[in-house]
N, C-alpha and C positions, 0 to 999 in steps of 0.2 A: 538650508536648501538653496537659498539665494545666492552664497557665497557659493556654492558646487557649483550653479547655474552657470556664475560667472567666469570661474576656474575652467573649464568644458568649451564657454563660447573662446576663450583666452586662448588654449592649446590648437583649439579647432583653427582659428584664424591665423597659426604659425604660418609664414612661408616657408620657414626651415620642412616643414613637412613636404610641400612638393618637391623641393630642391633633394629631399632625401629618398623621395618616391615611398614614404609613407603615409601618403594619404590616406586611402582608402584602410589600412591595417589599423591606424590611430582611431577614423570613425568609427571605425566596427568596437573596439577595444573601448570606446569611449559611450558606446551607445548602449554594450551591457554594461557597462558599470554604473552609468546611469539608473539603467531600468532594476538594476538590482538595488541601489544607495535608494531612489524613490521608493522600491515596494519593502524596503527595510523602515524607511520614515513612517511609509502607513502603520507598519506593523505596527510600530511604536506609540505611535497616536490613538490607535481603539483604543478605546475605554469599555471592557465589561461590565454593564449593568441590568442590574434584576430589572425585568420587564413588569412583575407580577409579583405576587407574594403566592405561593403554591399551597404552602399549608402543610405538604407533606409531597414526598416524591412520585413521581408519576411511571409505572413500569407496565412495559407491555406483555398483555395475557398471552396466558400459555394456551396452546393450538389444545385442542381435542388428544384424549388417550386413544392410542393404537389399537384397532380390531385385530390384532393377531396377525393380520395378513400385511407380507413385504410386499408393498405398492407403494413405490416411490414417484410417481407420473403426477408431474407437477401441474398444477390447475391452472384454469386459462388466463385467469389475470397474470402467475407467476408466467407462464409463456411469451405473453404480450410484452411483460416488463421487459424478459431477455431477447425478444425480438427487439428492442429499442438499442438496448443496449449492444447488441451484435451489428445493428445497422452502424449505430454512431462508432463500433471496433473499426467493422471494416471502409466506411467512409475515411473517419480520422484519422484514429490511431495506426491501420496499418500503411497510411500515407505518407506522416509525419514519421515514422518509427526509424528508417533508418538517419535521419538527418539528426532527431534527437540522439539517439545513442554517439552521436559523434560530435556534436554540443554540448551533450553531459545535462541536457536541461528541455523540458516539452516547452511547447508554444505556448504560448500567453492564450492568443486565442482556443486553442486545443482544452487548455483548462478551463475556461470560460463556457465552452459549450457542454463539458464534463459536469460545471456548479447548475448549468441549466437544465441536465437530464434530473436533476433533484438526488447524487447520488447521497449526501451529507444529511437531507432530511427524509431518507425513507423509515428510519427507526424511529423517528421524533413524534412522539403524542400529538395527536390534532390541537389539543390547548393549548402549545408550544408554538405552533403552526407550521407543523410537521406532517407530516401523512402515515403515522403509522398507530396501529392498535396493539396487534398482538405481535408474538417474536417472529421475524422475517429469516432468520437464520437461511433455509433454504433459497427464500430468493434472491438473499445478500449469495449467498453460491454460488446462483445461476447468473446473477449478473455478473459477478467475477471472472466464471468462467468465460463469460461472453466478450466483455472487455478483455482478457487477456487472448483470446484469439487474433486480436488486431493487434497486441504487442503486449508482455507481460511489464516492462518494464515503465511505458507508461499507464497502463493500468494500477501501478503501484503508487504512480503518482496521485492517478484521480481518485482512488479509492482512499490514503492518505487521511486528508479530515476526517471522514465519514467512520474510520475507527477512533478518534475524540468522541465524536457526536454519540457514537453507537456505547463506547465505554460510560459517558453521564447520561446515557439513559438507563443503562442496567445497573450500575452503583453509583449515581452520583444520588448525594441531598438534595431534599426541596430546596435551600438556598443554590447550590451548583447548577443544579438545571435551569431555573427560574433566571441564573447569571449568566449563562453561557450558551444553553439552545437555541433560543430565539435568533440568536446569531446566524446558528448554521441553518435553520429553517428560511432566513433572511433570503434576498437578489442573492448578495455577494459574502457567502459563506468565508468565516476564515478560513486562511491556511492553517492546518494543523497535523499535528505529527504523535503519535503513540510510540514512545522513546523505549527499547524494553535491553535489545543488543549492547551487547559488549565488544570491543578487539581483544578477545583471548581467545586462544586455541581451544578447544571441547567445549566452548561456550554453555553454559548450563544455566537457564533462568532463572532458578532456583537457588545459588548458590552467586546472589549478586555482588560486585566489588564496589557498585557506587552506593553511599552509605545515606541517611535519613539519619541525625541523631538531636533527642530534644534542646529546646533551649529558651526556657520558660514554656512560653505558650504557642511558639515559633517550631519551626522544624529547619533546619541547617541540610542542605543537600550537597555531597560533593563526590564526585567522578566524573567518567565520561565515557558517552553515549557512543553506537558505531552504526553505521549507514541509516541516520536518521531523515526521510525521504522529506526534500523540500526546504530543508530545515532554514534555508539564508532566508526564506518568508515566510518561513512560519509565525504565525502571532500566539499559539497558546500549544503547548505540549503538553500529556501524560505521561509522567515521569517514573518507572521504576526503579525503587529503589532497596538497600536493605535497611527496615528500618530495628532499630535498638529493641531488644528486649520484643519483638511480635514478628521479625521474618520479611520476607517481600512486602512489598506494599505498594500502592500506586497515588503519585501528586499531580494536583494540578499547577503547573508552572508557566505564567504568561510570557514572554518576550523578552517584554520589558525591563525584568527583573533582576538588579544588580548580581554582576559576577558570572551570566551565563552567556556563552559565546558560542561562536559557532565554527568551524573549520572545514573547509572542503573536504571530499573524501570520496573519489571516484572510485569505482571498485572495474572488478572485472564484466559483471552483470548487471544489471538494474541502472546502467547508466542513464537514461533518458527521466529519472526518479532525482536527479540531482542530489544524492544523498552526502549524506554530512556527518562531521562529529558534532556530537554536541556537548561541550565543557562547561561541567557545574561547579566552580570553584565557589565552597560555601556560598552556596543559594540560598539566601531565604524568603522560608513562605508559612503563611499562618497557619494556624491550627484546621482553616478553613479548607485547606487547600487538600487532606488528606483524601482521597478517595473509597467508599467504601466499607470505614473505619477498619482498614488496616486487615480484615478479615483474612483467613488464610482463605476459603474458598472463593472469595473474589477472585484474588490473586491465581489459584489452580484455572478458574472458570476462562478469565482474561486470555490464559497459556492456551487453554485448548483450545477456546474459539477462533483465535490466532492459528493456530495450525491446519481447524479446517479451511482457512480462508485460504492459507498458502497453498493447501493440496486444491483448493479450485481453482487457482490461479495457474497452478503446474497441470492441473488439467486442461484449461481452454488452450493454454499454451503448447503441448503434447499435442490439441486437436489438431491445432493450426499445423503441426509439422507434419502430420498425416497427411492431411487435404494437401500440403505440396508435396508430398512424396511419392504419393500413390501417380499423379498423372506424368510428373518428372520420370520412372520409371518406365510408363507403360510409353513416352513418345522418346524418351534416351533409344537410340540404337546401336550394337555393338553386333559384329560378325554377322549383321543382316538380319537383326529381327531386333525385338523391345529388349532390354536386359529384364524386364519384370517377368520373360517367360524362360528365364533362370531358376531353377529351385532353390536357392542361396537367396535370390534378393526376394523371390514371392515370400517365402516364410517371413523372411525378416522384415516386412509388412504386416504380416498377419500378426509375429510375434506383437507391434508395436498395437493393433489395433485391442489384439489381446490385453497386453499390457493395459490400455488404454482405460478402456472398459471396468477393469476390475478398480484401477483410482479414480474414476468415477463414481460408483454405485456405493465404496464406501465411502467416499467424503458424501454424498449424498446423506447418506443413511447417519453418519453422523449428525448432519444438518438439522435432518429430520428430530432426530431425538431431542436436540439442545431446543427443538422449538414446542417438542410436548413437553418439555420438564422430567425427562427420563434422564437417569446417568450417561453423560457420554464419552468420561473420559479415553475410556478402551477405544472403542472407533475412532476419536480424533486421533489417538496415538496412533492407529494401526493407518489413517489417511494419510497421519506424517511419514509415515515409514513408506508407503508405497509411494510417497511423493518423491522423497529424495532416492532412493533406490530407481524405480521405477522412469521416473521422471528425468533422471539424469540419463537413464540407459536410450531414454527413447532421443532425448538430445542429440545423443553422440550415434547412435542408428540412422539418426536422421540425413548426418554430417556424412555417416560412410556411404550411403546409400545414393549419395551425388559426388561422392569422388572425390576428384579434384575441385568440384565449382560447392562442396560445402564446406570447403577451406577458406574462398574468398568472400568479401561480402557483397558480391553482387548479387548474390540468393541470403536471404536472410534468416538460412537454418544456424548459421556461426551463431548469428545472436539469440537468437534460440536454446541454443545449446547453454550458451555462456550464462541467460538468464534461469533457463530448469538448473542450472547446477547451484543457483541462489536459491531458488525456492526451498532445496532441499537440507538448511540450516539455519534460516534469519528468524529470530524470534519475532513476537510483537509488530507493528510496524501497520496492520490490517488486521480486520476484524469483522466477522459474520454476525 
């Protein structure tokens, strides 16, 4: 770090820089690289260690069995929670949003007040020193949904850890929680990232190309990962992979660990997410590292909880393009009056609120079940599906519905658009 130090003040102090009139292009270019090469040395520096000896794993209880009746009307603490979280959307993130997406990376501070809202230890057992008892599934939802109303894109950022933290509370061991929680319960949670995507066309989770294969008592990791959110600081990832002879399986992977790198990887969507590949060239990691014991319905569990988070994420996102639609419409005037008192553009409002509504109430409802311990795979499937159908339609509704000005980005429904069309394919990455 010393020698960087010196290498930085070295260039800095060129005159060749004024005489070339890049000043100002060198500091800027010098200041992230900086801030990047430091928050890569931290990563590398933590040391995970057992705070505690647990004894046995610690999981949070299942909500109460359903009286028959569909009442989804979330309780006033879950209210409160999403009112915090909505305030800190549209304070923050819908301030920061378009400057990140043209950065490719959120604010330092932006994340900072995100680890402050406590999003990493809402699922974490009070003995961890975490705040959570039983399954939050639903409120993990509503704050998704809430956070993605101020931008989806950096909402994937801040939400990011808190699918680590939330995966070693539902399958990790008493050793893995005992090693890793207390972290994200901590001031300054790490960065961490739930690796699940591939770059292949039909992507199918199921049907993974990065491979797990033994070797003694070790496990050998090699592929590579695709829009891993954060990933240049990340300090500890969950790894999917295919392992030998048992199918998908999930590792725990720190940083640090010879052979894994990482590579930029903008995408069309989720830019403000800074996402990444991430290259496992024979990774190895202990036996410790396995998540779960390799179960197959860990693995299924993992996929669909993943999906309703995305469908909550395409949902606050969707809201937000309504709430600018609807008054864009009603003060747009063409041929002397509002264009909304068009039958063409009133419908295709209502269709969108329509739309709306129904990928709401079943990511909802999925939520709900995964938090009594009722089967949910069917409803996360059918959240996903109204997510990316759905979700992408209201995008591009959104876009036609201002014309010309949802082409540019001085209205921020383009990126809107370009983010619901992510939501409606990235596996893993977030977690309810």
């Amino acid at each position: 770090m010393g020698l960087g130090l010196r290498a930085i003040n070295r260039i800095a102090g060129s005159p060749l820089l004024d005489r070339l009139q890049l000043r100002r292009p060198a500091e800027r270019a010098l200041y992230h690289g900086a801030r990047v090469g430091f928050r890569g040395a931290a990563a590398a520096t933590r040391t995970f260690k057992a705070a505690q000896s647990l004894g046995r794993p610690l999981r949070p209880s299942r909500g109460a069995g359903g009286s028959g009746l569909f009442d989804l009307t979330p309780s006033e603490e879950q209210l409160l929670l999403q009112a915090a979280a909505r305030q800190f959307a549209d304070r923050e993130l819908r301030t920061a949003a378009a400057t990140a997406d043209a950065e490719c990376q959120a604010p330092p501070s932006l994340l900072r007040g995100a680890d402050e809202l406590g999003l990493a230890a809402l699922g974490i057992p009070e003995a961890l020193g975490g705040v959570g008892g039983e399954r939050a599934a639903v409120s993990n939802v509503l704050v998704a949904e809430a956070l993605a109303h101020g931008d989806l894109g950096l909402a994937f950022a801040c939400l990011a850890p808190a699918a680590v933290s939330q995966a070693l509370v539902l399958w990790g061991d008493a050793a893995q929680q005992a090693r890793y929680l207390p972290d994200f319960a901590g001031e300054h949670a790490p960065v961490a990232a739930l690796a699940v995507q591939e770059a292949q066309p039909l992507f199918d989770p199921f049907a993974l190309r990065t491979t797990a294969r033994r070797d003694g008592t070790d496990f050998i990791l090699s592929g590579v990962k695709s829009l891993v959110p954060r990933a240049a600081q990340a300090e500890l990832f969950v790894v999917a992979a295919q392992l030998d002879g048992a199918g998908p399986a999930l590792f725990i992977v720190e940083s640090s660990s010879a052979g894994l790198t990482v590579e930029a990887e903008p995408a069309m969507g989720l830019r403000a997410a800074a996402t990444a590949r991430l290259h496992l060239g024979d990774v190895r990691v202990p036996a410790a590292a396995l998540l779960g014991g390799a179960a197959a319905e860990v693995y299924r569990e993992c996929i669909a909880l993943s999906r309703i988070a995305w469908s909550a994420l395409a949902t606050g996102t969707a809201q937000a393009a309504l709430d600018y639609v609807i008054p864009y419409v009603n003060e747009r005037s063409a041929f002397g009056e509002p264009i909304s008192h068009r039958q063409a553009v009133a419908f295709a409002v209502a269709d969108i609120s329509i739309e709306l509504e129904g990928l709401r109430l079943t990511t909802w409802r999925a939520a709900s079940r995964a938090d009594r311990g009722d089967p949910f795979a069917r409803e996360a499937a059918l959240a996903r599906r109204l997510a990316a159908d759905k979700g992408a339609r209201i995008g591009s509704d959104a876009v036609q519905l201002l014309g010309g000005h949802g082409f540019v980005k001085e209205h921020p429904v383009e990126r809107w658009y370009r983010d619901l069309r992510a939501a409606g394919f990235v596996e893993g990455a977030v977690l309810v």
